[in-house]
N, C-alpha and C positions, 0 to 999 in steps of 0.2 A: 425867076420869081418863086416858083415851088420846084422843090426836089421830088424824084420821079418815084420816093418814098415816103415825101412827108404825111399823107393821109393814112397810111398802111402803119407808120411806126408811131403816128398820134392814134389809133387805134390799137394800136400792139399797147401801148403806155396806160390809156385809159383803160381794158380790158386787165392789164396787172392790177389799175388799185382796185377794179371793181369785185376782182376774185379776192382780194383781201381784206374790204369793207364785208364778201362773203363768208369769210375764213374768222370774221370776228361777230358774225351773226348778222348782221345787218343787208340782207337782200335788198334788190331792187327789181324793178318792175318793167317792163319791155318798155312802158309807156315813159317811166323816169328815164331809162338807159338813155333815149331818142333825144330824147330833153336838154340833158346833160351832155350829150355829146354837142348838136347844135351851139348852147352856150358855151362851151369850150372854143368854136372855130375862131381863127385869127379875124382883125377887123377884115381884111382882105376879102374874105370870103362872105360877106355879109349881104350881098346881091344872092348869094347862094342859099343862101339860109332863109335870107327871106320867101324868094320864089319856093323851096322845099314847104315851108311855113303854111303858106297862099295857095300853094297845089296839092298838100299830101296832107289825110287826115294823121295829126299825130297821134290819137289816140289807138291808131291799127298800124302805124306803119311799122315796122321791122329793122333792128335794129341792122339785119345785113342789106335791107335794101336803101338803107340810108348811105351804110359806106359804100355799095355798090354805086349811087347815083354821085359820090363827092370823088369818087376814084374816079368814074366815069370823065367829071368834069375837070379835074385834074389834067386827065391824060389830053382832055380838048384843049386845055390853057396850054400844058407843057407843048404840045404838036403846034400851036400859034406862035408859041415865041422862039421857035429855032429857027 
């Protein structure tokens, strides 16, 4: 179902355009990054996003504790389906 990469190298991809929407002036905001990544995740992952949504405020959360909790649940999903 997920490769033991996939959230590492959708984050590796998402951090390229973000440095180059930066590189043409256009920053973003810890609270946007959060936002943005969320709405990026596959339909699959939509029990995940919502729960993040319902438990975390987004206006503080962190853009590295976001991928740490989707790696996290990643690695749960990968280690149930072998």
């Amino acid at each position: 179902m997920f490769s033991a990469k996939s959230i590492y190298e959708m984050y590796k991809r998402f951090n390229d355009l973000i440095n180059r929407f930066k590189g043409l002036g256009k920053p973003f905001s810890s609270k946007e990054l959060v936002r943005k990544l969320l709405r990026s995740l596959p339909c699959e992952w939509m029990p995940k996003r919502t729960a993040i949504e319902e438990a975390r405020d987004l206006n503080t959360l962190s853009v590295e504790r976001l991928i740490g909790s989707l790696l996290s649940h990643e690695e749960v999903v990968n280690q149930m389906n072998r």
